[in-house]
C-alpha positions in Angstrom: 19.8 2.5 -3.5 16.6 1.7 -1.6 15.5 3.9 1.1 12.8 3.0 3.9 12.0 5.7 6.6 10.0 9.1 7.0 10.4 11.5 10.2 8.4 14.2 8.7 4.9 13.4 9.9 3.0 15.2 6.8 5.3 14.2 4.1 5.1 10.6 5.3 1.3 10.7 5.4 1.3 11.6 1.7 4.0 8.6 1.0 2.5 6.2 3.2 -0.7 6.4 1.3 0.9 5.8 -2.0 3.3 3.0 -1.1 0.9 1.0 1.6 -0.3 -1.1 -1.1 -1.6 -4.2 0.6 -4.2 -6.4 -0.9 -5.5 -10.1 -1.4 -5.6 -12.3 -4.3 -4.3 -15.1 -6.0 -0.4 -16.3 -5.5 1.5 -15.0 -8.4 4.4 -17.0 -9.8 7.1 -17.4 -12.9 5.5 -19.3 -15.8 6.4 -22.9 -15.9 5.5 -24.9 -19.1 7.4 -28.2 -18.1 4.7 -28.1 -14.6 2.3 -26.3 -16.7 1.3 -24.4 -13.7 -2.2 -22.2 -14.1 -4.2 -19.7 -12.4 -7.4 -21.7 -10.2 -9.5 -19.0 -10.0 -12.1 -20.9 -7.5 -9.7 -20.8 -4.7 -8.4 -17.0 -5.7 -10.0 -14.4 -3.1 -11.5 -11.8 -4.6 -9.5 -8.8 -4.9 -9.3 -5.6 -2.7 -9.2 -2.3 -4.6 -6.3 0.5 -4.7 -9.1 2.6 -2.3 -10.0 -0.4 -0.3 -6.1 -1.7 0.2 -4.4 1.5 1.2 -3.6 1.0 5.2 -2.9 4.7 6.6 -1.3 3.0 9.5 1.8 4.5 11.4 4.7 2.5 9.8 8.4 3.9 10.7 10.6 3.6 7.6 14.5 4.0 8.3 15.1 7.1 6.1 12.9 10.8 5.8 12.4 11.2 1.9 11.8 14.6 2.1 15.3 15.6 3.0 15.8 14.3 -0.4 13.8 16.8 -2.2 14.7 19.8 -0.1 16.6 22.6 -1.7 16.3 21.0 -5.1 15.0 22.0 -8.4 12.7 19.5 -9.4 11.5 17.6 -12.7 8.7 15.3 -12.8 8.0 12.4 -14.8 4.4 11.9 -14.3 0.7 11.8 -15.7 -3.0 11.0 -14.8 -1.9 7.5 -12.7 0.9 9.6 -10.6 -1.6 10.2 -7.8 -2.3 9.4 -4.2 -5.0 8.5 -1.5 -6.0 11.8 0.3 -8.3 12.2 3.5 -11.1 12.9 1.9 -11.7 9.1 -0.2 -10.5 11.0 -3.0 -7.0 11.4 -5.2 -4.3 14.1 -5.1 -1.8 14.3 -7.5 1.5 13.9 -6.4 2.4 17.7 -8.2 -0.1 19.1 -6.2 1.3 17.6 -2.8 4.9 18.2 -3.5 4.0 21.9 -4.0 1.7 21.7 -0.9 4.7 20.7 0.8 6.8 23.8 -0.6 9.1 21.5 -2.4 10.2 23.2 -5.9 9.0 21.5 -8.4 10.1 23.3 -12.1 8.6 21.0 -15.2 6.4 18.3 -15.5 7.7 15.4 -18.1 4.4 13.3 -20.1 4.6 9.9 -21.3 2.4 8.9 -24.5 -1.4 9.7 -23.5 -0.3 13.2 -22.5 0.2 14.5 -19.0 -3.5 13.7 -18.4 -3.4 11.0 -19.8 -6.6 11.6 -22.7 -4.5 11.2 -25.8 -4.9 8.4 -28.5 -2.3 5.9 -28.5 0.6 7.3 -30.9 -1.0 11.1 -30.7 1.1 14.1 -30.8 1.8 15.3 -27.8 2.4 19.0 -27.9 4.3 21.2 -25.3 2.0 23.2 -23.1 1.3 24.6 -19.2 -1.0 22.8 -16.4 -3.5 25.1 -15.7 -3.8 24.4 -12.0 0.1 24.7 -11.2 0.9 26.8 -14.2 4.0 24.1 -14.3 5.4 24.3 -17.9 4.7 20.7 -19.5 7.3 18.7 -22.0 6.2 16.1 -24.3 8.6 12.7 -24.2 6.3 11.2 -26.7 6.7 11.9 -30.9 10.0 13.2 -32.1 11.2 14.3 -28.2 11.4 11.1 -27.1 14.1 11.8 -24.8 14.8 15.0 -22.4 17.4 17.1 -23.5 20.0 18.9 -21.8 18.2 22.1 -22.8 15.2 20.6 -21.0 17.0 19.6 -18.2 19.2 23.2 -16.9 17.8 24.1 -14.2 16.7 20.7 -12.3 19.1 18.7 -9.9 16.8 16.3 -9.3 14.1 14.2 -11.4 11.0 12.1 -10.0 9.6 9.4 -12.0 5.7 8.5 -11.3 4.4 6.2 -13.5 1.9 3.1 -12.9 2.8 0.6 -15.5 1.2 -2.5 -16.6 3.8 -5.2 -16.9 3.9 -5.4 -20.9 6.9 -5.0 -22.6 5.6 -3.1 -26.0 3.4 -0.4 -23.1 5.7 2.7 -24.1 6.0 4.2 -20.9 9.0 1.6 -20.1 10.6 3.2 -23.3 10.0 6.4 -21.9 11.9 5.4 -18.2 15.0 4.0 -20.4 15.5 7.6 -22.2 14.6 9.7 -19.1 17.2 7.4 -16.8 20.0 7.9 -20.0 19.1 11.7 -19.9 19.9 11.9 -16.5 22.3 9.8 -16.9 24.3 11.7 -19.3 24.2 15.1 -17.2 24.5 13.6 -13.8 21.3 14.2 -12.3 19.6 12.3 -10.0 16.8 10.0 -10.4 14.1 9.0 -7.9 11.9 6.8 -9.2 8.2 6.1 -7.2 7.2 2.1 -7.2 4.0 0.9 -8.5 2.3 -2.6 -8.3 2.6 -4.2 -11.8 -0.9 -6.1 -12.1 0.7 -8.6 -14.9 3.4 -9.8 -12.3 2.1 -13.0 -11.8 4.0 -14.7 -14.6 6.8 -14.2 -17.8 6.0 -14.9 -21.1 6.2 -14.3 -24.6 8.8 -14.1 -26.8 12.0 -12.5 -26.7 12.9 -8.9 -28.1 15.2 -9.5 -30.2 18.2 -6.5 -30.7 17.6 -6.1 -34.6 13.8 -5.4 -33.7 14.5 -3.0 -30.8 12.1 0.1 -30.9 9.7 2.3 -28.4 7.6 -0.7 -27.8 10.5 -2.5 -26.8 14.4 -1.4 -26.4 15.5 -4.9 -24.3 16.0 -8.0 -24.4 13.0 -9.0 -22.4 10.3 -11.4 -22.9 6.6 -9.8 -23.5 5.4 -10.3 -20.1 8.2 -9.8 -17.3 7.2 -10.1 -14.3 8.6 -7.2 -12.2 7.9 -4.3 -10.9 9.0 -0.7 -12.7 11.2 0.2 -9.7 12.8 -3.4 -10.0 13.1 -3.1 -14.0 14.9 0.1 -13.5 17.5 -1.6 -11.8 17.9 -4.0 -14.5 18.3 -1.5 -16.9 20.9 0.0 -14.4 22.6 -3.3 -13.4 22.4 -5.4 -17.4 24.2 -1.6 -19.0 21.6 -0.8 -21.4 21.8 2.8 -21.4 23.2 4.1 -24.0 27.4 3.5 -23.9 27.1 1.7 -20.5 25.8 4.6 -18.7 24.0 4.1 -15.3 21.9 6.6 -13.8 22.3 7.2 -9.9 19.0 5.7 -9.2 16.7 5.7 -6.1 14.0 3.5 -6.0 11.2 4.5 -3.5 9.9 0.9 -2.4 6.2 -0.3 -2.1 5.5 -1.4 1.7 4.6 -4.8 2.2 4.2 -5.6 -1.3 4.7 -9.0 -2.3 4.2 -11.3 -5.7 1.8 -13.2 -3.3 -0.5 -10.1 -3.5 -2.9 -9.1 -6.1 -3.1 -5.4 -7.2 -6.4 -3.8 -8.5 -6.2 -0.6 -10.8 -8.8 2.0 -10.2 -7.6 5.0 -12.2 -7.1 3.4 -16.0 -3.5 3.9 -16.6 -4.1 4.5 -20.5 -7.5 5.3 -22.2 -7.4 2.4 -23.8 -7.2 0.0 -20.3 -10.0 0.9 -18.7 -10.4 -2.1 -16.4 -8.5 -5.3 -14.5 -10.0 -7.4 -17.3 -8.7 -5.1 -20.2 -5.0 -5.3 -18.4 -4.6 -8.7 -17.8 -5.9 -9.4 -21.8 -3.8 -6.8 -23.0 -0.5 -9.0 -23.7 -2.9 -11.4 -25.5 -4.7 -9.4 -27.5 -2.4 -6.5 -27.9 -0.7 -9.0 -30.4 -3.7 -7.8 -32.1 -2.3 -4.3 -32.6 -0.1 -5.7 -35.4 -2.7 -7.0 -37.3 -5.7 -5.5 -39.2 -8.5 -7.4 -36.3 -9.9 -4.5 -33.7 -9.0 -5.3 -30.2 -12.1 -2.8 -28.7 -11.1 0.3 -29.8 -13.6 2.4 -30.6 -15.5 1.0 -27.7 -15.7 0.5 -24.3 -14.6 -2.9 -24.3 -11.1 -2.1 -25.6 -8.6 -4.9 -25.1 -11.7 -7.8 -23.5 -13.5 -8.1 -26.9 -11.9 -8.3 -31.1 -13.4 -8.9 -34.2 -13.2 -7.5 -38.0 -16.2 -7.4 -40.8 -14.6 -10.0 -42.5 -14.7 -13.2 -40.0 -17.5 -15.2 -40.5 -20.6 -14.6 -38.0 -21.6 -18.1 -37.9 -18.1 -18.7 -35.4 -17.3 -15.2 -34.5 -21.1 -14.8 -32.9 -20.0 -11.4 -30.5 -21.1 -8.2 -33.0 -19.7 -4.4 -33.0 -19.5 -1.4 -34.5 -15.6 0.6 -33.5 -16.6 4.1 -33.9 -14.8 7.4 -32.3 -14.2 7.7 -28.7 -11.5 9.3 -26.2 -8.5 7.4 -26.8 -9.4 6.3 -30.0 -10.4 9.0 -33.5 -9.8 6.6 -35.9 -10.2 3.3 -34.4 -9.4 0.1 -36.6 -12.4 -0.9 -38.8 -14.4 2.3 -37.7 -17.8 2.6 -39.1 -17.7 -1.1 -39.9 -19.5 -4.0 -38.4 -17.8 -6.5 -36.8 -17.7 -10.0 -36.1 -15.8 -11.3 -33.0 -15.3 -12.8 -29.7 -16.3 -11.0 -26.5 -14.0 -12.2 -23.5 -15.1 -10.5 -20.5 -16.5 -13.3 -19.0 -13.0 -15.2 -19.5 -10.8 -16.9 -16.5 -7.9 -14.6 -15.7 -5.1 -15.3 -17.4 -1.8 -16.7 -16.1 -0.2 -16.9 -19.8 0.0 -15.5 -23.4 -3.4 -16.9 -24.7 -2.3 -17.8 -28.8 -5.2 -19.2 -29.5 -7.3 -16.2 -30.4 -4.7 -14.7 -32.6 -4.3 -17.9 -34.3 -7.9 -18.7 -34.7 -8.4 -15.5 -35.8 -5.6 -16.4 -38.8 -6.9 -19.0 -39.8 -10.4 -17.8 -40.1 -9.1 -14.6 -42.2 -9.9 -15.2 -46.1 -6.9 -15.5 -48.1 -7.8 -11.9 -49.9 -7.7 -10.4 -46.3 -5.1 -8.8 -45.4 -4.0 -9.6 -41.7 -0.5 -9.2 -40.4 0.7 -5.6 -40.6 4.1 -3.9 -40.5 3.8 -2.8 -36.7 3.5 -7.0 -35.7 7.0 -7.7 -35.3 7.8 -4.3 -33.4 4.8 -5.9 -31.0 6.0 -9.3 -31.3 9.9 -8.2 -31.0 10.5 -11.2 -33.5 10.1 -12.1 -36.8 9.7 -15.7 -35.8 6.1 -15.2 -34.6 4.9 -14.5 -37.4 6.7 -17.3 -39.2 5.7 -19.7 -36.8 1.8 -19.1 -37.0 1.9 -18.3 -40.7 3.4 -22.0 -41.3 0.9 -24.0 -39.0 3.0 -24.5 -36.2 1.0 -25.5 -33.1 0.6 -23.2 -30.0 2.7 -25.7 -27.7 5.1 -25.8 -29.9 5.1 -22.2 -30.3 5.6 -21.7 -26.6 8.2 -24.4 -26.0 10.7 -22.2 -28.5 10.5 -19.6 -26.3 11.3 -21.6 -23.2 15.1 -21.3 -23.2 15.0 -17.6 -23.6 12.9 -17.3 -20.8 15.0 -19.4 -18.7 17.8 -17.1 -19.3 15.9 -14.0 -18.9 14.5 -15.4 -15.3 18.5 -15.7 -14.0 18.6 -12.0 -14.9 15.7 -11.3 -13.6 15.7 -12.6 -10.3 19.1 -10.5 -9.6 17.2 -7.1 -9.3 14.0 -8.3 -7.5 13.2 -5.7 -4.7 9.6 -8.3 -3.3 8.9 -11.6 -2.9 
């Protein structure tokens, strides 16, 4: 169920300037190998930022969402990224306006990274309080992956607020599938706030496969998907893949004029390891990466644009690093060690899985080098990846066996698109 209209002239200022997303860029489409369609970044515009694109302009929407929230106990699914423009050029998070607005908000859910967003990737999140809103805060990372019914007594009505980043193994889509079954299970209602997805622009990768299925992936979906959260929701609504068929009654809060013809700019790094358009749109590239024993830039502040490892030889891997602690990062791969890589900041954007590093990289490792690691095919979603590059097989080749999956994923796809 898609609603579209305020009457509340405050509350529709503060969701106005979250969902008036507008901005310029290059046209975004669904991969196609047999056209071999790519990004021409000479006639892409340059981009307009989240600041720069937000148009406080008095746009009537057909429903008031606050007569949703009224006289409800409310749970929020939400962390550093769940914010919105304020008058002052600044953010406000959307806690602190909800309370502002005397709606009664109860607990506060966080994703991986915390509800601040500061943690390293697969930290412990602990339990603990906001110490602005005194709002009790649950961890749905580590053991509680999932709300439980203890968690939910009280709320009627959950809010979902998370900006995602369009890659299938990025937990936070893991963390929407168990909060929707959650709800789900104990009939409570689920609004979920729409973000732009800056990987939209194409699908690729392969396939998650069900015998691989885990937090960094729980569908069959390819690695890049090309939709929206609020749109992906409804897929996991509409395809049944909640646990025993269960749907959740789902409202999806739609982005105004957003289209796939738009390009989105991310100010506010939605994990501490992202911490710029460049690191997103290489992140399903390199975070292949993450299976292996290479560095993909943490430890710096390069993560995601730059790899490398001690042992690839300097004469071809010319770029040279040192990983060493940072936020987001204690015990970064290869700490304390020089490395030897590739810096790709100065790289086209991407409009497909780039193989090539990963495969390089291989074939450059010495033979008493250790490089795939356990965690490859939970990243991968295949064992076949692995095979594939492990036996020589060529990067076209490669991508042509996952063509007919993608077909069939781009039919289910297309039935839950919300934009154009």
């Amino acid at each position: 169920m898609i609603y579209f209209k305020f009457k509340n002239t405050y509350f529709f200022w503060v969701f106005i300037l979250l969902f008036g997303l507008i901005s310029c860029g290059n046209k975004p489409h669904a991969n196609d190998y047999k056209k071999k369609v790519e990004l021409d970044q000479k006639s892409t515009p340059d981009k307009l930022s989240l600041v720069d694109s937000i148009q406080p302009i008095l746009i009537s929407y057909p429903v008031n969402y606050l007569h949703l929230l009224k006289q409800k106990s409310i749970g929020i699914v939400a962390n550093h990224t769940s914010v919105i423009k304020n008058s002052n050029q600044g953010f406000t998070h959307l806690i602190d306006s909800l309370i502002s607005l005397k709606i009664d908000v109860r607990k506060v859910f966080a994703p991986e990274h915390g509800f601040r967003g500061k943690a390293d990737a697969g930290e412990h999140i602990a339990d603990g309080k906001d110490s602005k809103t005194g709002l009790p805060i649950i961890s749905l990372y580590g053991k509680n992956k999932k709300p439980s019914q203890e968690q939910l007594a009280g709320i009627n009505l959950i809010i979902f607020d998370i900006q995602d980043v369009g890659v299938r193994f990025y937990t936070y889509l893991a963390t929407l599938h168990y909060v929707m079954e959650a709800c789900a299970e104990v009939s409570i209602p689920l609004i979920l706030i729409d973000r732009p997805n800056p990987n939209a622009h194409y699908i690729d990768g392969p396939m998650m496969e069900s015998e691989h299925q885990n937090f960094l992936g729980k569908h069959p979906i390819p690695l890049v998907y090309g939709m929206t959260i609020g749109e992906y929701a409804t897929m996991i609504n509409g395809e049944k893949w909640l646990k025993d068929g269960l749907q959740c009654n789902l409202t999806v809060m739609p982005l105004k004029n957003y289209s796939y013809k738009n390009d989105y700019n991310i100010l506010i790094r939605p994990s501490p390891n992202l911490p710029n358009d460049k690191a997103i749109n290489l992140y399903p590239s390199l975070g292949l990466f993450e299976g292996t024993s290479i560095n993909a830039g943490r430890g710096t502040e390069m993560q995601f644009q730059i790899f490398g490892a001690p042992y690839l030889d300097k004469n071809k891997y010319k770029y040279s690093y040192t990983p060493e602690s940072n936020m987001g990062a204690k015990y970064p791969k290869q700490k304390g060690k020089l490395c030897n890589g590739l810096d790709l900041r100065e790289t086209r954007t991407l409009s497909k899985i780039n193989l090539d590093w990963l495969i390089d990289a291989y074939n450059n490792t010495p033979k008493d080098q250790e490089f795939f690691q356990a965690t490859f095919t939970a990243h991968a979603g295949t064992e076949k990846l692995q095979q594939q590059i492990e036996s020589g097989m060529s990067v076209d080749k490669i991508r042509m066996s996952w063509l007919k999956d993608l077909e069939a994923f781009n039919k289910v796809r297309s039935k839950y698109l919300i934009y154009e």
